[in-house]
C-alpha positions in Angstrom: 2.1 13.1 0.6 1.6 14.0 -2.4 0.0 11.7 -5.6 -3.1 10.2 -2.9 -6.6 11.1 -2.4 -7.5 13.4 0.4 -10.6 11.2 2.3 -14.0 13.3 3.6 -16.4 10.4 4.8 -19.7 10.9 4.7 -21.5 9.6 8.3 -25.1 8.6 7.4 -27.0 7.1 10.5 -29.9 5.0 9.7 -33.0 4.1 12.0 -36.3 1.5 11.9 -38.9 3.2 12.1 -40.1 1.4 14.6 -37.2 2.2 17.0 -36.9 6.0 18.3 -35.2 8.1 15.8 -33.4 10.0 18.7 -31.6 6.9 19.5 -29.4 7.2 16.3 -29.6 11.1 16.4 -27.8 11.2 19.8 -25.6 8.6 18.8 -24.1 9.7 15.6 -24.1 13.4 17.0 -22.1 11.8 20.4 -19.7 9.8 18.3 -18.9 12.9 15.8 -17.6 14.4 18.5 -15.9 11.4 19.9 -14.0 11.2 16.3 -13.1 14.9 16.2 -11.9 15.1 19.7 -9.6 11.8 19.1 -8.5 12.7 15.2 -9.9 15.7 14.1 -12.6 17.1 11.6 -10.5 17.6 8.6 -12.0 14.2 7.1 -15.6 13.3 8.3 -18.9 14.7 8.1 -21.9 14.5 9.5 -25.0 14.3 7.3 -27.2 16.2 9.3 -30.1 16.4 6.6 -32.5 12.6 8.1 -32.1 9.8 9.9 -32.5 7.2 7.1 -35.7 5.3 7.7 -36.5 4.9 4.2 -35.7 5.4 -0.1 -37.0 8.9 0.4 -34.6 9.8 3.2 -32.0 7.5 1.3 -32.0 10.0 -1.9 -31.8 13.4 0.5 -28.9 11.4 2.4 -27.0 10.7 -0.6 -27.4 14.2 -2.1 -25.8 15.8 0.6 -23.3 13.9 1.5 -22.4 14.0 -2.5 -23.1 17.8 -2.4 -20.1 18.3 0.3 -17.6 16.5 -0.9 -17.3 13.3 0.6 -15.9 10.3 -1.0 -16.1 7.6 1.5 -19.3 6.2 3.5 -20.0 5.2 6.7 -23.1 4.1 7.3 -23.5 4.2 11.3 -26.7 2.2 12.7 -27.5 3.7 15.7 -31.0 1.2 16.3 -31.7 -1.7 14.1 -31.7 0.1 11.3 -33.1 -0.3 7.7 -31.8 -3.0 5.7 -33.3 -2.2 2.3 -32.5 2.0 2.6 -29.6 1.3 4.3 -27.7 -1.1 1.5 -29.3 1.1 -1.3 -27.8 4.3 -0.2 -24.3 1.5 -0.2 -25.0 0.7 -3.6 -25.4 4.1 -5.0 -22.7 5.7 -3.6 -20.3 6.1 -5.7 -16.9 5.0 -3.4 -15.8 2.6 -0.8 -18.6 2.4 2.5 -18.0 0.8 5.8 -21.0 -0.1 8.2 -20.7 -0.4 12.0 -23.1 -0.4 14.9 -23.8 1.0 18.2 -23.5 -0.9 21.4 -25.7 -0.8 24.1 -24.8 2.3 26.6 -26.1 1.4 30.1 -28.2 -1.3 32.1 -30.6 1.6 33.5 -31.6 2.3 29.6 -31.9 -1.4 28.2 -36.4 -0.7 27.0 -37.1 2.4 25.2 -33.3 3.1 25.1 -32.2 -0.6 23.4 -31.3 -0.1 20.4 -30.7 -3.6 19.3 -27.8 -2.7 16.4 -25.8 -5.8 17.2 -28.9 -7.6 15.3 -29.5 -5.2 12.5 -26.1 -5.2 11.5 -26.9 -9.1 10.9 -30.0 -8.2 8.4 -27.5 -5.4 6.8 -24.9 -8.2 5.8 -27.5 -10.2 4.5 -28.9 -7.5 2.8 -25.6 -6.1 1.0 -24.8 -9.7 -0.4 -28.3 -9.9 -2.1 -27.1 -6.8 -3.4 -23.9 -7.7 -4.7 -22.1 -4.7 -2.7 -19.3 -4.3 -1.4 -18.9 -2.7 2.1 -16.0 -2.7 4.5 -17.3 -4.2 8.1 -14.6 -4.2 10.8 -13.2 -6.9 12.5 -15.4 -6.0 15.7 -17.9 -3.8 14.1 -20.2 -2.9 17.2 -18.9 -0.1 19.7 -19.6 2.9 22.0 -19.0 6.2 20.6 -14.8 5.8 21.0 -14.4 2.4 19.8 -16.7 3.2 16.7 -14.3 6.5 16.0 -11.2 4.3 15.6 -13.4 1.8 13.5 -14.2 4.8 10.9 -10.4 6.7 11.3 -9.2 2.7 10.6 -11.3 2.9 7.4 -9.7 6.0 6.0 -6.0 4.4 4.9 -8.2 1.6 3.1 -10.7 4.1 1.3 -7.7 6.0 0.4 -6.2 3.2 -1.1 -9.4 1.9 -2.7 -10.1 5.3 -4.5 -6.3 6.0 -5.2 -6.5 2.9 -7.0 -9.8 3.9 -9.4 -8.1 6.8 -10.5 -4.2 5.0 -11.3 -2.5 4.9 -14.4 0.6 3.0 -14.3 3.1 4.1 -16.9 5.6 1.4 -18.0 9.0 1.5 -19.9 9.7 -1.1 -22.3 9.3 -5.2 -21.9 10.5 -6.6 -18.8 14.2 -7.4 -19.4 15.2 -10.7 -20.9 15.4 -13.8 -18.3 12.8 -11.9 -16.2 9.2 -14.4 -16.3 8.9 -13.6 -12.6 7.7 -9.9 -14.0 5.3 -11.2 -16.0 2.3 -8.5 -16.0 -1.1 -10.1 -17.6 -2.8 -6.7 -17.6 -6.3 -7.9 -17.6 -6.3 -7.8 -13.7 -5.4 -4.0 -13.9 -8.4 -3.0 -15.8 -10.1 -5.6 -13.4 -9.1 -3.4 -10.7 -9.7 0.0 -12.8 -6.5 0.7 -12.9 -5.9 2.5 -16.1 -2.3 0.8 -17.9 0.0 2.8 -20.7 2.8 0.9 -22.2 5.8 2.8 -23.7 9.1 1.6 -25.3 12.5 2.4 -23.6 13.1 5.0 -27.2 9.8 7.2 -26.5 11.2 7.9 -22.8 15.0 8.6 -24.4 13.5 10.7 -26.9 12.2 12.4 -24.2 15.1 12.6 -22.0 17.2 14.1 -25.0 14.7 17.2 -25.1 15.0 17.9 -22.1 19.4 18.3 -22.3 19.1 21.8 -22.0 16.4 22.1 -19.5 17.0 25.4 -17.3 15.6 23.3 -14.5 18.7 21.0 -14.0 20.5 23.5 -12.2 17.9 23.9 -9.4 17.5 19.9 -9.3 20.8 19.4 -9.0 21.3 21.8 -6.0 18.5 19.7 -4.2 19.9 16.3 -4.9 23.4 17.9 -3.6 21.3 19.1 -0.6 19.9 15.9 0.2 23.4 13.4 -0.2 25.4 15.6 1.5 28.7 14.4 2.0 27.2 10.9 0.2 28.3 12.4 -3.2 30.8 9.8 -4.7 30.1 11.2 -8.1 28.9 14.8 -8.4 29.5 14.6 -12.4 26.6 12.5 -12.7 24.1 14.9 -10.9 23.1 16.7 -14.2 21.9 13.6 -16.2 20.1 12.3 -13.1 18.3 15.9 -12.7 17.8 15.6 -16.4 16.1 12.4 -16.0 14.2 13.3 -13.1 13.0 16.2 -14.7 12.2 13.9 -17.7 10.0 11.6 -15.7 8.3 14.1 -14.0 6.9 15.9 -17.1 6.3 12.8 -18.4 3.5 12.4 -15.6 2.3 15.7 -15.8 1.5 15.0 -19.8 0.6 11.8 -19.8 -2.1 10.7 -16.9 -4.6 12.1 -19.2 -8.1 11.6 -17.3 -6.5 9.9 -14.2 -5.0 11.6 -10.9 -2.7 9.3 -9.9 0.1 7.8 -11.2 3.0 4.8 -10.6 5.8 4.3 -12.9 7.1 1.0 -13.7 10.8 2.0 -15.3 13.3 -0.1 -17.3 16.9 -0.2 -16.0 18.7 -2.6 -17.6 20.6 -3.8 -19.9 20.8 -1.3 -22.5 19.6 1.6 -20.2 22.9 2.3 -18.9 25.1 2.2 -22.1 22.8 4.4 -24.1 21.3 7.2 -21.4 25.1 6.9 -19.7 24.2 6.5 -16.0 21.4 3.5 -14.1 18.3 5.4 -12.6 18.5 4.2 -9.0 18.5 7.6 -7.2 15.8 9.2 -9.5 13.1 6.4 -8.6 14.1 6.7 -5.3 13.9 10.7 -5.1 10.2 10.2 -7.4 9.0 7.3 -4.8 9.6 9.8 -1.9 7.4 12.0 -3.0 4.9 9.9 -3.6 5.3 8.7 -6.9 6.7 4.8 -7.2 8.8 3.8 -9.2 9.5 0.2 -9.6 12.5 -1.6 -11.1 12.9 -3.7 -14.0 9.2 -3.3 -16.0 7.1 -4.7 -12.5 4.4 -3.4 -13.1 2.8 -5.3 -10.2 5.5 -4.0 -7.8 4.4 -0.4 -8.8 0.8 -1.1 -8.0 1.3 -2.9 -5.0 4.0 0.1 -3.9 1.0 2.4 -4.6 -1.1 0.8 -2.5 1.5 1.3 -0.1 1.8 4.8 -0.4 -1.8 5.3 0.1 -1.6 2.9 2.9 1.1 4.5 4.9 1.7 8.4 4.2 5.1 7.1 3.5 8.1 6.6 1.6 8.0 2.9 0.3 10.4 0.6 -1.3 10.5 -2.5 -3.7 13.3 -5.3 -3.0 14.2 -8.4 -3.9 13.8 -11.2 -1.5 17.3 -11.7 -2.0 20.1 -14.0 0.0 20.2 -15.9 3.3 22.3 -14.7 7.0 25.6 -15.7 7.1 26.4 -18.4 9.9 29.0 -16.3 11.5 26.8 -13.3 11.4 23.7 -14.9 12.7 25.6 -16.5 15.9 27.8 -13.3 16.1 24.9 -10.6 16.2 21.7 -12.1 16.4 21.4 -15.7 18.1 20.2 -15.4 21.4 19.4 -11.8 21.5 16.3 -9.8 22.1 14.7 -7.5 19.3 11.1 -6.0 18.8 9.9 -9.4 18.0 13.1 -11.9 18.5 14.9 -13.6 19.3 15.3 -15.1 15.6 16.1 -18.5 14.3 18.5 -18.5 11.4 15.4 -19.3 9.0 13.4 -16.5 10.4 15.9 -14.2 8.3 16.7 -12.8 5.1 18.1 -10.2 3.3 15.9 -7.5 1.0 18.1 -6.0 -1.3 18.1 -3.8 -4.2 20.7 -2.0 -6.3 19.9 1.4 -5.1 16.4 2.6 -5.5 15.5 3.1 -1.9 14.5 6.7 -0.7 17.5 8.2 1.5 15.0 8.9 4.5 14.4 5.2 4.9 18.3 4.4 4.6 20.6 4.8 7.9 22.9 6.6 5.7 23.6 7.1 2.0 26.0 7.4 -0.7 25.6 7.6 -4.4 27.3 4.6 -6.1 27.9 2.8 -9.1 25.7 -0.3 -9.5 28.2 -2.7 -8.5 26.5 -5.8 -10.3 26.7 -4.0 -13.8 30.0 -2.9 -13.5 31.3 -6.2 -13.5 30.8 -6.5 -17.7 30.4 -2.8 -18.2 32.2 0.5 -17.8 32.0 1.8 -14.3 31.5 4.9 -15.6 28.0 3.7 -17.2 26.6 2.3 -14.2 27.0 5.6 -11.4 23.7 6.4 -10.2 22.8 4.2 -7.0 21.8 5.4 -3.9 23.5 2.7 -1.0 23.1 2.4 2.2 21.4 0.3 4.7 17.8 0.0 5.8 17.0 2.3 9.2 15.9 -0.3 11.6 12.6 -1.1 13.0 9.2 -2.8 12.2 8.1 -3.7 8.8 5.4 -5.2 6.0 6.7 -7.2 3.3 3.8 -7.8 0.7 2.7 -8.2 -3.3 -0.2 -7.7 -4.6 -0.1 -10.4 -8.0 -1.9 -11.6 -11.3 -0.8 -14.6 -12.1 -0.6 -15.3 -15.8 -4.1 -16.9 -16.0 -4.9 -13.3 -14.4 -6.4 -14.6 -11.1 -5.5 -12.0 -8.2 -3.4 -12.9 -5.0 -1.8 -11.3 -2.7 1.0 -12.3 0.7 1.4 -9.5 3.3 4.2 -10.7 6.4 5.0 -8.4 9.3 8.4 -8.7 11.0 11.3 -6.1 11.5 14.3 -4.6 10.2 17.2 -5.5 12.4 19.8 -2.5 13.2 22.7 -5.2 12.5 25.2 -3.9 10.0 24.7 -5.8 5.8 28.6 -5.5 5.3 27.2 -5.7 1.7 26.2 -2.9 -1.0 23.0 -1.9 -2.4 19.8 -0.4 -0.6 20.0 -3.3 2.0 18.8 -5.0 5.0 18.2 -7.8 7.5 15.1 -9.0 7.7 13.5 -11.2 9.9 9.9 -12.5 9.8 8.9 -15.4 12.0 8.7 -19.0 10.3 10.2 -16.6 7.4 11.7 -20.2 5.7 8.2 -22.0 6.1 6.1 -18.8 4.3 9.2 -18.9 1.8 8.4 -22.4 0.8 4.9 -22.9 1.0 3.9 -19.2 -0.4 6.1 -17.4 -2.1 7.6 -20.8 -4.0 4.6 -22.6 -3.7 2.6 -20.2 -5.4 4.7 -18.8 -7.9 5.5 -15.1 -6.2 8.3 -12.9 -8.3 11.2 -12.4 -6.3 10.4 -8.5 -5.9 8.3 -7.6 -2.8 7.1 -4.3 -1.7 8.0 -2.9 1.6 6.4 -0.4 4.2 8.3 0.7 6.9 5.6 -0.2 9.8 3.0 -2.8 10.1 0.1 -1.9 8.3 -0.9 -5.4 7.4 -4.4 -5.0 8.7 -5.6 -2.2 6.6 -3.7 -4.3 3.4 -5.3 -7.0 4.4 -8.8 -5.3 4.4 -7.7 -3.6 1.0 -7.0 -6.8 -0.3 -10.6 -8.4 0.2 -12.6 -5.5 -0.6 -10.3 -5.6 -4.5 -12.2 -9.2 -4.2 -8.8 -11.4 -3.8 -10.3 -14.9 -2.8 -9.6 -14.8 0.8 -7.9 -18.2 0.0 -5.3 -16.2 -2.2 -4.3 -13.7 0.9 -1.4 -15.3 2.5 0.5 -14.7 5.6 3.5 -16.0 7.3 1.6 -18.8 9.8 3.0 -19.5 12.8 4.6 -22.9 14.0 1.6 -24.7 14.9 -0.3 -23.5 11.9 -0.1 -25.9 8.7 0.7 -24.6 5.3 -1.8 -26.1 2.6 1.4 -28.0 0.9 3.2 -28.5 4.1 4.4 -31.8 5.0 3.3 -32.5 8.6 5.3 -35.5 9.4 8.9 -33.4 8.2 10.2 -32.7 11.1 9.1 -35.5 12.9 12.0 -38.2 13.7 
């Protein structure tokens, strides 16, 4: 995927002094190989310069894990370990840093082999708070050699994520359209994140898109968007000024993320978009957010970031939807009532449909045709609006989440897991039905409740623990993280006597 950091991570092992400095030798060398045999050695390292037992050894650490490359931490106790060299080297490195523990190996070992890391990683915690630093810890941070491995190959989709989004600029395309307060975007929570913002008007990008009319390029992008639709190709006469736009955008990155490495695009598509470039830009974002490059519609500039986030998350193409309209009865008792799915069977409120006009990438759609945006063409000329991409959503599991400033820049954030289900829209747009359980209570009592945009992000998988984990280490109160709760579980604003008779 291209537009994401590639991860090396550093593993330092620390020892007391008191404790035998083999004990963490042997156990950082044993789960090294644990790690590579399970996931390979393209992104760890093992710092073989010291055991760190104290500043000194801190500064030789840090030096050569800095020397080699590495841009994540892992900071393996394999005894008790060292709370003040430990959560210094933490604080100097310079990128995200996870800490986990060895467990205890056998009962025949338990005197001069008992390394007693379930306490130390006690006095670390303490340690990195009086510090102020931030540190991933997993869920169930003490392990043998294999369960520590999947601990630190868990930590590489959120320290991708974490330094993707240091080194972000997100490029935006005019003002949000008019009648569009849910995409607000107070920008002080970017540069609270790092993440590096530049504002454009809709006439610098057509100013743009006019030079590049005659671009010899077209003719090769054109051939690969024919490739790619295949027999989807409603309009082929609007392939040139889509490759012409595409071709636009992506020099537009090249020139413009200055210092930074990575970048999201938050576009403008409406209203005058249409009338004055002649076509909507549907296919383009979705061809740029395949390759790793979001592009989010109508000036959401929070839906680009969280789709970032995304991409970093899963490998993946991503998409941005609105949370959009409600099951039919007749569909919902003829396709889905009573029957069995990944996780169903559904209630009627358990569902939704996730729609957009066209901006989802063709490898996440069951099939695909370019289209004119149907909603437009009902007070414009069709021949303004061609440019979709349609189709329905391939089935299967799924993440719907937003990462949000509200306009008193706070940060907060809703991640729900659920599934795409392979029942046919009978609708138009990039489309699908969605179905996340108590969907209707987390629509109340979250996304209504507390103000949410009707776009949401979506992965196609369930990655919510890693955005989760992303989402606390950005320093979203953990208050602010919501997630669909299930029926026994009490929203904050939810009426406990409702359904009650």
């Amino acid at each position: 995927m291209n537009n994401v950091p590639d991860i090396k991570i550093g593993i330092v092992a620390v020892s007391r002094n008191c404790f035998p400095e083999e004990l963490s030798v042997n156990r950082r060398s044993v789960l090294v190989k644990e790690y590579e045999k399970k996931y390979g050695s393209d992104d760890i390292y093992e710092c073989p310069i010291c055991i760190v037992e104290s500043e000194i050894h801190m500064t030789r650490a840090l030096k050569n894990i800095e020397k080699e490359g590495c841009n994540a931490l892992c900071v393996y106790l394999g005894n008790f370990g060292p709370e003040i060299s430990e959560t210094m080297l933490a604080d100097c490195f310079n990128g995200p840093v996870m800490f986990c523990a060895a467990a205890e190996e056998t009962q025949e070992d338990l005197f001069d082999g008992r390394g007693d890391a379930y306490c130390g990683l006690l006095n670390a915690s303490y340690a990195l708070k009086l510090r102020q630093t931030k540190a991933y810890i997993p869920e169930n941070p003490v392990g043998d050699a294999s369960e520590c491995a999947d601990m630190i190959h868990d930590f590489v989709p959120i320290a991708r994520t974490l330094i993707g989004l240091s080194n972000l600029k997100i490029i935006s395309f005019g003002p949000r359209p008019s009648n569009f307060l849910a995409c607000n975007a107070p920008i002080q929570s970017l540069y609270d994140l790092h993440v590096e913002i530049e504002e454009n008007s809709e006439l610098d990008l057509f100013e743009s898109f006019n030079k590049h009319m005659d671009d010899p390029r077209i003719a090769e992008t054109v051939e690969d968007m024919q490739k790619e639709l295949g027999e989807g190709i409603a309009f082929p006469e609007i392939l040139p000024k889509l490759a012409q736009y595409e071709l636009t955008l992506k020099d537009w990155i090249r020139n413009h993320k200055g210092q930074r490495k990575y970048v999201a695009i938050a576009g403008k598509c409406w209203p005058a978009f249409q009338t004055q470039f002649g076509f909507v830009p549907c296919y383009v974002n979705s061809r740029l957010t395949a390759a790793g490059y979001p592009v989010s519609c109508e000036v959401d500039i929070y839906g680009a970031l969280s789709e970032y986030i995304g991409t970093c998350v899963s490998l993946d193409a991503v998409t941005i939807l609105d949370i959009n309209n409600t099951i039919p009865s007749d569909m919902y008792s003829e396709n889905i009532e009573g029957k069995s799915f990944l996780k169903g069977p559904y209630k009627k409120g358990d569902l939704f449909m996730g729609f957009h006009c066209g901006n989802t990438s063709s490898c996440k759609l069951s099939s695909c045709k370019l289209c004119n945006q149907r909603i437009m063409a009902r007070t414009l000329p069709e021949e303004v609006t061609k440019g979709t991409i349609e189709g329905d959503l391939k089935p299967g599991r799924t993440t719907v989440y937003r990462l949000q400033s509200s306009s008193d820049t706070k940060l907060k954030a809703y991640i729900a897991q659920g599934e795409i289900l392979p029942i046919a829209t009978k609708s138009y747009g990039s489309i699908g039905i969605f179905a996340i359980k108590e969907m209707s209570r987390f629509y109340r009592h979250v996304l209504i409740e507390k103000n949410y945009p009707h776009h949401a992000a979506i992965l196609f998988d369930h990655y919510g623990k890693y955005l989760f984990e992303i989402f606390k280490y950005l320093g979203v109160p953990i208050e602010e993280i919501d997630y669909n709760k299930c029926k026994d579980r009490y929203y904050l604003t939810e009426n406990p006597f409702w359904e009650e008779d």
